[in-house]
C-alpha positions in Angstrom: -22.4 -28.0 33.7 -19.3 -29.4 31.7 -21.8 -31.2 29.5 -23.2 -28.0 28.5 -20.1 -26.4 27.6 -18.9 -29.6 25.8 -22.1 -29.6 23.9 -21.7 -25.9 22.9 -18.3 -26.7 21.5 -19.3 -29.5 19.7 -22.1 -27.0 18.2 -20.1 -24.5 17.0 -17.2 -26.5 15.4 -20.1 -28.3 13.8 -21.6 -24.7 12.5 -18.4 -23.0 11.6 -17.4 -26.3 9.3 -21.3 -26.2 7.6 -20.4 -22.0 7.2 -17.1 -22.7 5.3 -18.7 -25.5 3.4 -21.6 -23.0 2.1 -19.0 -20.3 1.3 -16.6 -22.1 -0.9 -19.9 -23.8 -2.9 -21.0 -20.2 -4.0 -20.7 -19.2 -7.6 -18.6 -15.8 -8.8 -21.2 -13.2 -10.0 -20.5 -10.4 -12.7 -22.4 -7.2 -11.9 -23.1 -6.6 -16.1 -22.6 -9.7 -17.4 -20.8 -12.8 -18.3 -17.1 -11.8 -20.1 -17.1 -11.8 -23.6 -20.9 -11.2 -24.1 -23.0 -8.5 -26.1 -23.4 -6.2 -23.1 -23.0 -2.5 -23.7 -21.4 -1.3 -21.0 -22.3 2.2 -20.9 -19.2 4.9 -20.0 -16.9 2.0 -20.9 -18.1 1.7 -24.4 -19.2 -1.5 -25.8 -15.7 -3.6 -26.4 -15.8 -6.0 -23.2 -11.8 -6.4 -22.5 -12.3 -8.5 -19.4 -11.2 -11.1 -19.1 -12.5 -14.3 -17.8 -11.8 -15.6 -13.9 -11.1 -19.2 -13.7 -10.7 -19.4 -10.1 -11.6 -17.0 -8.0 -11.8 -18.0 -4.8 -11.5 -15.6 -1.5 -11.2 -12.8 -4.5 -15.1 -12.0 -5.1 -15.1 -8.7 -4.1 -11.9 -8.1 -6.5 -13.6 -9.5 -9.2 -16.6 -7.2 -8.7 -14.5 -4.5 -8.5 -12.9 -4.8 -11.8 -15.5 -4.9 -13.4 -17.0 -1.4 -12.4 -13.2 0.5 -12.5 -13.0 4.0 -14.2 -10.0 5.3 -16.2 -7.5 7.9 -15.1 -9.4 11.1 -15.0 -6.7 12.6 -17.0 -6.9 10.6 -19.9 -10.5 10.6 -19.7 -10.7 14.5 -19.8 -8.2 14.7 -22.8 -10.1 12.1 -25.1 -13.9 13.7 -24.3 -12.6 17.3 -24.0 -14.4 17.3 -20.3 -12.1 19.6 -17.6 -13.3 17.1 -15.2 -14.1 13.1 -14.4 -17.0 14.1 -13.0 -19.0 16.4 -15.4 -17.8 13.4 -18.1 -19.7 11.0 -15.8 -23.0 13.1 -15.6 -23.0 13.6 -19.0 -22.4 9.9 -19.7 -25.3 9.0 -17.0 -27.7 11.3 -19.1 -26.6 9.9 -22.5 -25.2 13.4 -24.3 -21.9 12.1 -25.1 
């Protein structure tokens, strides 16, 4: 019976080191496009501000995250004349802006 339990440790140090391996190999994806490229970003206009992530390891899911952020709905409201973020962004969705 030890041998089984020795084995099964063996097994999963070996899997949990292959997992980490195949985590830290994986490339950063951008949900519109690459930074700096001729991508019109819909809502956002078509200036791409963001910037470029070097290393961005363990922060993927902030990455992705910047990339789809909204402005303040106050400042959106005062520069489309909109009472809400909301109607602005339906609008937006069905291109009548």
């Amino acid at each position: 019976m030890k041998k089984y339990y020795s084995f099964f440790l063996l097994a999963c140090i070996v899997i949990s080191l292959k997992a980490q391996e195949n985590l830290q190999s994986r490339e950063i994806e951008y949900p519109f496009a690459a930074p700096k490229s001729e991508v019109n970003r819909d809502v956002f206009g078509s200036k791409d501000d963001r910037k470029e992530v070097k290393d961005a390891e363990g922060y993927e899911d902030f990455v992705r995250a910047t990339a789809v952020m909204i402005r303040r709905p106050e400042k959106v409201a005062k520069k489309s004349g909109h009472k809400s973020l909301a109607k602005y962004l339906k609008k937006a969705r069905k291109g009548r802006l």
